[in-house]
PAZAPA-4460 file (N, C-alpha, C; in steps of 0.05 Angstrom, whole numbers, plus 32768, in hexadecimal, padded with zeros to 4 digits):
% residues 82
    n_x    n_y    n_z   ca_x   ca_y   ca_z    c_x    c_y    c_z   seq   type   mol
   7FD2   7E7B   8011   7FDC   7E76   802C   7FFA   7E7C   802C     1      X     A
   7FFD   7E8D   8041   8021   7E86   8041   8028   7E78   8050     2      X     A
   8046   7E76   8047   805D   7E5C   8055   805E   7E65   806D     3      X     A
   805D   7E57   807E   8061   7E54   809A   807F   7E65   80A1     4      X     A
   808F   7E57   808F   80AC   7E65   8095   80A8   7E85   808A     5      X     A
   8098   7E96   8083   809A   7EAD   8080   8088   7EBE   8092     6      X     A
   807D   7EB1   80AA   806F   7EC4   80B7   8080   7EC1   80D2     7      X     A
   807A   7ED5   80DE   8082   7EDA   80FB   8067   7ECD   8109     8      X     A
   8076   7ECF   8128   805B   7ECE   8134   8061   7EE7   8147     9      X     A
   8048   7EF4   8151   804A   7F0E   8166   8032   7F13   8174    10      X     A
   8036   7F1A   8182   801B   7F1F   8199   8020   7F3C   81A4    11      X     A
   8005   7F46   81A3   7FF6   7F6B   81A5   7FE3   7F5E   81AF    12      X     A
   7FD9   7F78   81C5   7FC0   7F7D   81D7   7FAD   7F8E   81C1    13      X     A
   7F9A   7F8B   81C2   7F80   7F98   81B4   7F68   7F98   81C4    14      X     A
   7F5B   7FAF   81CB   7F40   7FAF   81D9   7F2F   7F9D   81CB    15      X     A
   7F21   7F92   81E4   7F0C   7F80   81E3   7EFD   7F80   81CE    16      X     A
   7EF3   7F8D   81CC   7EDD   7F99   81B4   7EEE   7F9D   819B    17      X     A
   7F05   7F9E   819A   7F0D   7F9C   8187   7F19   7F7F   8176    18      X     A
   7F17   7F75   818A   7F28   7F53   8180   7F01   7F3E   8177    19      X     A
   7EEE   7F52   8182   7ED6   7F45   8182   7ECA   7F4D   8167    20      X     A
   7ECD   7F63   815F   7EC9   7F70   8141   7ED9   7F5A   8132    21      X     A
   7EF1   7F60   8134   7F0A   7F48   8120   7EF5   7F2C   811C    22      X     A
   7EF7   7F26   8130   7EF5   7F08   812F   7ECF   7F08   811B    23      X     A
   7EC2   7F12   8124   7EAF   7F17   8116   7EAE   7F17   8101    24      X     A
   7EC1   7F33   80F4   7EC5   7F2C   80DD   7ED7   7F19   80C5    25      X     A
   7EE5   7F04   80D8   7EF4   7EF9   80D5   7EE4   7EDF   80CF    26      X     A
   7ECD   7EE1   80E1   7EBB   7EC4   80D8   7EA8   7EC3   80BF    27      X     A
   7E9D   7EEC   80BB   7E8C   7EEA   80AD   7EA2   7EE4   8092    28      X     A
   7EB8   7EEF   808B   7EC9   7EEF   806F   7ED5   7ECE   8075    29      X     A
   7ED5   7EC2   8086   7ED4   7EA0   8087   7EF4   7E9C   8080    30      X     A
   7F06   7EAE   8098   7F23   7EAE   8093   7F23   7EA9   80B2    31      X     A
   7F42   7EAA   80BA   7F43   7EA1   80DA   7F4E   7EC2   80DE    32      X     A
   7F4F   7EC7   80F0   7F5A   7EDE   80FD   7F6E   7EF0   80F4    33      X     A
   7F8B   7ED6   80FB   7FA5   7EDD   80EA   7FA0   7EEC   80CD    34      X     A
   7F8F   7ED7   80C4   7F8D   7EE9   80A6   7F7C   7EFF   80A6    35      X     A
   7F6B   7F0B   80B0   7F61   7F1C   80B1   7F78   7F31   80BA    36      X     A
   7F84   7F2A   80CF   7F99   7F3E   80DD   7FAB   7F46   80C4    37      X     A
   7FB0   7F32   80B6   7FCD   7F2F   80A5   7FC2   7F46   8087    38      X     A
   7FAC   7F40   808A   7FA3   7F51   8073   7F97   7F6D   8072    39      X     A
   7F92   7F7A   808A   7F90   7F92   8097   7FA9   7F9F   8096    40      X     A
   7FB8   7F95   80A6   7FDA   7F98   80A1   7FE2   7F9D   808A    41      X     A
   7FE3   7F8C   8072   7FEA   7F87   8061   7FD9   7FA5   8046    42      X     A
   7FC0   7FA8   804C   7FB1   7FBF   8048   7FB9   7FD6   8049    43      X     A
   7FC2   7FDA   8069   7FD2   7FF1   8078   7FE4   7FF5   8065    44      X     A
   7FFE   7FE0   8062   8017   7FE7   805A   8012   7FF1   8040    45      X     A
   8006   7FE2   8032   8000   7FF1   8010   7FF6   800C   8012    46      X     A
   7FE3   8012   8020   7FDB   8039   801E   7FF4   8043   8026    47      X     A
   8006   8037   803A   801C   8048   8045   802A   804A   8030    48      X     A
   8031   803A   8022   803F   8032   8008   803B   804D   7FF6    49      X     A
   8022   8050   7FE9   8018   805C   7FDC   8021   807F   7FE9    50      X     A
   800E   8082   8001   8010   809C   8005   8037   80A2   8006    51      X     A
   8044   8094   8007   805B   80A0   8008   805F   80A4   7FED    52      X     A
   8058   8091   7FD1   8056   8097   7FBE   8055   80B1   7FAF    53      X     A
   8039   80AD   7FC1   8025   80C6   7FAB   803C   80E0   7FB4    54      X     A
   8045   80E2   7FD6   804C   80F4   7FDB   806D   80FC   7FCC    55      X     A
   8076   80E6   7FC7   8096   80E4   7FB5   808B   80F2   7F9B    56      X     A
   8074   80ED   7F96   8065   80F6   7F76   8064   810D   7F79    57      X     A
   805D   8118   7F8F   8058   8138   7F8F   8066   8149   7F88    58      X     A
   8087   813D   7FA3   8094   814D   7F9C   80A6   8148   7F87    59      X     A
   809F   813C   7F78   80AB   813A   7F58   80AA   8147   7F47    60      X     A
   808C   814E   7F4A   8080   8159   7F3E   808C   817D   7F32    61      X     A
   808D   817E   7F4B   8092   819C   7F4F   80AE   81AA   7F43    62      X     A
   80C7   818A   7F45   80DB   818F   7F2C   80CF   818C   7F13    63      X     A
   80C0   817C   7F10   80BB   817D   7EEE   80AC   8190   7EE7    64      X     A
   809B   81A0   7EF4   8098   81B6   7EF0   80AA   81D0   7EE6    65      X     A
   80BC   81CB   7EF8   80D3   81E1   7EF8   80EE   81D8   7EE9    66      X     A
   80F5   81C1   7EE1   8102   81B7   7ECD   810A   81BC   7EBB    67      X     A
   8118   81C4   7EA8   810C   81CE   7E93   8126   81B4   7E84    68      X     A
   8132   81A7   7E8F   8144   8192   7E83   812D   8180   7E86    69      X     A
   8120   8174   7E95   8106   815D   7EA4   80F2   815E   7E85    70      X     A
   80F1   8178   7E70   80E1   8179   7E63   80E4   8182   7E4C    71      X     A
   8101   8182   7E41   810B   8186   7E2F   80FE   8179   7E15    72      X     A
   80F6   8167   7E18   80EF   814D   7DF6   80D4   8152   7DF9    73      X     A
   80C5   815D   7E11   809D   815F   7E0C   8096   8169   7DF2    74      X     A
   80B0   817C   7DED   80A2   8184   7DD0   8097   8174   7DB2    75      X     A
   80AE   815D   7DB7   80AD   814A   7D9D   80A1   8130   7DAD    76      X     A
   808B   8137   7DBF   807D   8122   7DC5   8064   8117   7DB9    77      X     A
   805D   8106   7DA8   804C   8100   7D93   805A   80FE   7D79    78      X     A
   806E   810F   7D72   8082   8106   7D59   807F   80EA   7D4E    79      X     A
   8074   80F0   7D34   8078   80CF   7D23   8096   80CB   7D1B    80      X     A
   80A3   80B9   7D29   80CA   80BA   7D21   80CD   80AB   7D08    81      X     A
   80B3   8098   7D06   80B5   8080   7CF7   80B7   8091   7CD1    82      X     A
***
């Protein structure tokens, strides 16, 4: 549960049918609404998270490809130093 002092409160319109799905499934997973809302949201933000990720990964990528400082030591990678 979180602290009371860390949530907002806010109010959005949603079609009928759509606050009727929510709640539905809000009764069958035996959570109240909020949390269902909070965790959709919360869902959302992590893929957003990610795809900006993956997409920072991409174009990373494409220097270390072309790098040739980025990949200078690959050679002595597996080296026993010991």
């Amino acid at each position: 549960m979180l602290a009371k002092n860390n949530l907002k409160r806010i109010q959005f319109l949603i079609p009928k049918n759509q606050k009727e799905f929510l709640d539905s499934v809000a009764q069958k997973e035996g959570i109240s609404f909020s949390a269902l809302v909070r965790t959709i949201f919360a869902q959302y933000q992590q893929n957003m998270l990610e795809q900006e990720l993956t997409k920072t990964a991409c174009s990373l990528y494409d220097e270390y490809e072309t790098n040739q400082e980025l990949v200078a030591f690959t050679a002595i990678d597996g080296d026993d130093f010991a």
